[in-house]
C-alpha positions as CSV (number, residue, x, y, z in Angstrom):
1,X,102.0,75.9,90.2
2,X,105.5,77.2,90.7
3,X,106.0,80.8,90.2
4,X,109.9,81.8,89.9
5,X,110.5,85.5,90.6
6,X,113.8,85.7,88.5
7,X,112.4,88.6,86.5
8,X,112.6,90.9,89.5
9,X,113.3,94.3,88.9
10,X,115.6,96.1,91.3
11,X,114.0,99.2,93.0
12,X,111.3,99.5,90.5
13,X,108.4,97.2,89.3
14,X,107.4,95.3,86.5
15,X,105.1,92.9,85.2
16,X,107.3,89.3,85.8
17,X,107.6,88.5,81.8
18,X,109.1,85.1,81.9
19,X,107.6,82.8,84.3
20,X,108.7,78.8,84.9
21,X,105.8,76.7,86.0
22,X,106.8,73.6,88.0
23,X,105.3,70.8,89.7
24,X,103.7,71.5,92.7
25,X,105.5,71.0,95.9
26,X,104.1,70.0,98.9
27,X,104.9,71.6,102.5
28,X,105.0,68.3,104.9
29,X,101.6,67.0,104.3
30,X,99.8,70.3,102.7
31,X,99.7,70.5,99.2
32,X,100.5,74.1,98.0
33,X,98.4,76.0,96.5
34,X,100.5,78.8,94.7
35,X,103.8,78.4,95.2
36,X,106.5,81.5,95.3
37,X,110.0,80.4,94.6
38,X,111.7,83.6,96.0
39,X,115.3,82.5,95.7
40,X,115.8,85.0,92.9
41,X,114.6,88.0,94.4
42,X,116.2,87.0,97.9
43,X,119.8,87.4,95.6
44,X,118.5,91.4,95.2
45,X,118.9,94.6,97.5
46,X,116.0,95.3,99.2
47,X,113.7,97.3,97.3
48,X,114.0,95.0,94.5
49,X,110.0,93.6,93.4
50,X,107.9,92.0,91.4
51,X,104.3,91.8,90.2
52,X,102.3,88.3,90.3
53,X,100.5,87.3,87.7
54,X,96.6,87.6,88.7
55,X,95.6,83.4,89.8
56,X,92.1,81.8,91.1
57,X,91.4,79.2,93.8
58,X,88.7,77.4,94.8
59,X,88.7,76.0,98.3
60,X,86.4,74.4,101.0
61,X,85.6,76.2,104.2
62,X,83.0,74.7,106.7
63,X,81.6,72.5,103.8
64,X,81.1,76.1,101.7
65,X,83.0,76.9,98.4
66,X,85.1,79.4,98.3
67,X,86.4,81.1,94.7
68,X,89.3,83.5,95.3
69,X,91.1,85.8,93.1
70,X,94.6,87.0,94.0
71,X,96.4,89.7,93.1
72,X,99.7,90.7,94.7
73,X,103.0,91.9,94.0
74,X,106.6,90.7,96.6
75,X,108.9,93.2,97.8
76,X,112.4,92.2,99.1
77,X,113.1,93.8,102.2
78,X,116.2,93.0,104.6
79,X,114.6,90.4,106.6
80,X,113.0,88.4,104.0
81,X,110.0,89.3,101.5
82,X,106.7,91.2,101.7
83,X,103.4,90.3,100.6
84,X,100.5,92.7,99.0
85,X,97.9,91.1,98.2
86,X,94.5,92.3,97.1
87,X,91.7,88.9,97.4
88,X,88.8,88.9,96.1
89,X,86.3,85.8,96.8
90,X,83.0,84.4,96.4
91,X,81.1,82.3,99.1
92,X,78.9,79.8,98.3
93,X,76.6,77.6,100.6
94,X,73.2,77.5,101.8
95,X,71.1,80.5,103.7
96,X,70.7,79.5,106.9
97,X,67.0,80.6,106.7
98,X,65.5,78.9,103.8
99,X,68.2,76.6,102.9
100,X,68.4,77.8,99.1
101,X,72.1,78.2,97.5
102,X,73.3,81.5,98.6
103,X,76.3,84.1,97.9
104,X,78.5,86.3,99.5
105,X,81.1,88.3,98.1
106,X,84.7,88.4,100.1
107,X,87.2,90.7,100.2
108,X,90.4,92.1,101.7
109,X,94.0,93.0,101.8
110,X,97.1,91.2,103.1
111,X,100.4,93.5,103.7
112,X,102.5,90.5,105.5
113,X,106.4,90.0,105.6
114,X,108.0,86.5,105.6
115,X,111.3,86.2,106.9
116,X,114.3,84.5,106.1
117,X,114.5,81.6,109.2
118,X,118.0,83.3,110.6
119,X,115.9,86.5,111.3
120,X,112.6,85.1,112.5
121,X,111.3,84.7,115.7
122,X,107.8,83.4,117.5
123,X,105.6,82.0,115.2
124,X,105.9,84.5,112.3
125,X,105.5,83.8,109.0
126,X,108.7,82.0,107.5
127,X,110.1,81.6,104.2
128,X,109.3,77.7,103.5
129,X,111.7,75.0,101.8
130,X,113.8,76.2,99.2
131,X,113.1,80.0,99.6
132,X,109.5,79.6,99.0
133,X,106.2,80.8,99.4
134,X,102.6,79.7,100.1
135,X,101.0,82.8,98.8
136,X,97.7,80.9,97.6
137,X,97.3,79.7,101.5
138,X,98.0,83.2,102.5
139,X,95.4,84.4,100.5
140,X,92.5,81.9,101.4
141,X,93.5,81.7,105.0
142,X,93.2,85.7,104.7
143,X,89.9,85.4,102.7
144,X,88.9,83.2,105.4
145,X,89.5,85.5,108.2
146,X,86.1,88.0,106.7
147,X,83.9,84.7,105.3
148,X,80.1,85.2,106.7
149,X,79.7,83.0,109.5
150,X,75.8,82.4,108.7
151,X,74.6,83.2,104.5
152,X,71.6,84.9,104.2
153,X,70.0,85.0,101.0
154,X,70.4,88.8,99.3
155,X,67.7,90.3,99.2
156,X,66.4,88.7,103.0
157,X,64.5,85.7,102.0
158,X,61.3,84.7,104.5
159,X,62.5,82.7,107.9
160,X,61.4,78.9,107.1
161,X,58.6,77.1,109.6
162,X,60.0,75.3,112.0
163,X,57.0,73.1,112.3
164,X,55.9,72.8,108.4
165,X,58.9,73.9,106.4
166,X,57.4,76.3,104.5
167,X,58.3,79.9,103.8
168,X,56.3,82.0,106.8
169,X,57.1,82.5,110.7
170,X,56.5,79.7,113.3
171,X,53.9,81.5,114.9
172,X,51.6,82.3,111.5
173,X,51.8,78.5,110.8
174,X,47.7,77.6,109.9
175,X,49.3,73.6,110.9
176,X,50.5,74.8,114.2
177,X,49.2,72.7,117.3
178,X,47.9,75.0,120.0
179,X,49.6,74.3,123.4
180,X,47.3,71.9,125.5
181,X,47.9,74.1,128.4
182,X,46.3,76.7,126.8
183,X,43.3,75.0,125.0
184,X,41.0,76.2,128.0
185,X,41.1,79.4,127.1
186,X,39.5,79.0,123.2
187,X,36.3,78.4,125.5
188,X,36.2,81.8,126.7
189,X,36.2,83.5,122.8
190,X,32.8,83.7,121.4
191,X,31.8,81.6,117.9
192,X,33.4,82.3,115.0
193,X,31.5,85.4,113.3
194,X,30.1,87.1,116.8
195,X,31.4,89.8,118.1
196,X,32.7,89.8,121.7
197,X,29.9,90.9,124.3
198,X,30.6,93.4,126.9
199,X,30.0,92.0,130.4
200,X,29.5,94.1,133.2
């Protein structure tokens, strides 16, 4: 979707009342994902801001899902726009111990300025093709940013075999083979059921 900002409110806040949705318009090859078409507010003094309405995503990271929730409000400054955003997500994939579907909840805050292309400089966030804004990619790149590298089942689930597969520690595996190297040693332990003599 397309969001247009027109119901900006100078030097105050308020909920945007009379939103346009449009078709979705691609940045070079990149889809967007929530477009911001801040033309209107860029027409206001600074100070002038408005609230966006509260949106979801769902987006691929690694091969895990990841469900955001955005809210965030744009402020006009004198260089461009800022972005406050509060993300909220949801990773899913599996736990890198036992391989069963896992969860982890996401979340953090993006205070970011985009600037009008006659005042930026480096590689700065820019305002985008007709005034607008990729504020769904600044939330899941920002999401991104605090996604677990490895999911763990919550509460810790047991470590899986290595050798059998099943839910218990390499080294307590009953089908583990005993090293080859070491099989001259089980020569030296007495029969099952004895108890160890004392030599000497």
């Amino acid at each position: 979707p397309c969001v247009d900002c027109s119901s900006a409110t100078p030097r105050r806040r308020q909920r945007v009342s009379d939103l346009n949705e449009a078709t979705n318009v691609t940045d070079g090859a990149t889809p967007a994902l929530y477009l911001i078409d801040c033309s209107p507010l860029l027409a206001e003094l600074p100070g002038a801001s408005f609230d966006v309405p509260e949106f979801t995503l769902t987006s691929t990271s690694e091969g895990e899902l990841i469900h955001t929730t955005v809210q965030a409000r744009v402020d006009r400054t004198n260089r461009g726009v800022r972005l406050i955003a509060h993300v909220r997500g949801v990773q899913e994939g599996a736990c890198a111990r036992c391989l069963s579907p896992a969860r982890a909840a996401l979340e953090t805050r993006i205070d970011e300025e985009v600037l009008e292309e006659r005042h930026a400089k480096g590689e700065g966030e820019r305002l985008g093709r007709g005034n607008s804004v990729d504020l769904g990619r600044i939330a899941v790149e920002g999401l991104d940013l605090v996604r677990q590298l490895v999911l763990h089942c919550d509460p810790l689930c047991p470590e899986r075999c290595g050798h059998c597969g099943a839910p218990h520690q390499m080294e307590e595996c009953p089908d583990r083979e005993v090293d080859p190297r070491l099989a001259v040693l089980g020569s030296l332990l007495p029969p099952s059921g004895e108890e160890p003599g004392v030599k000497g």
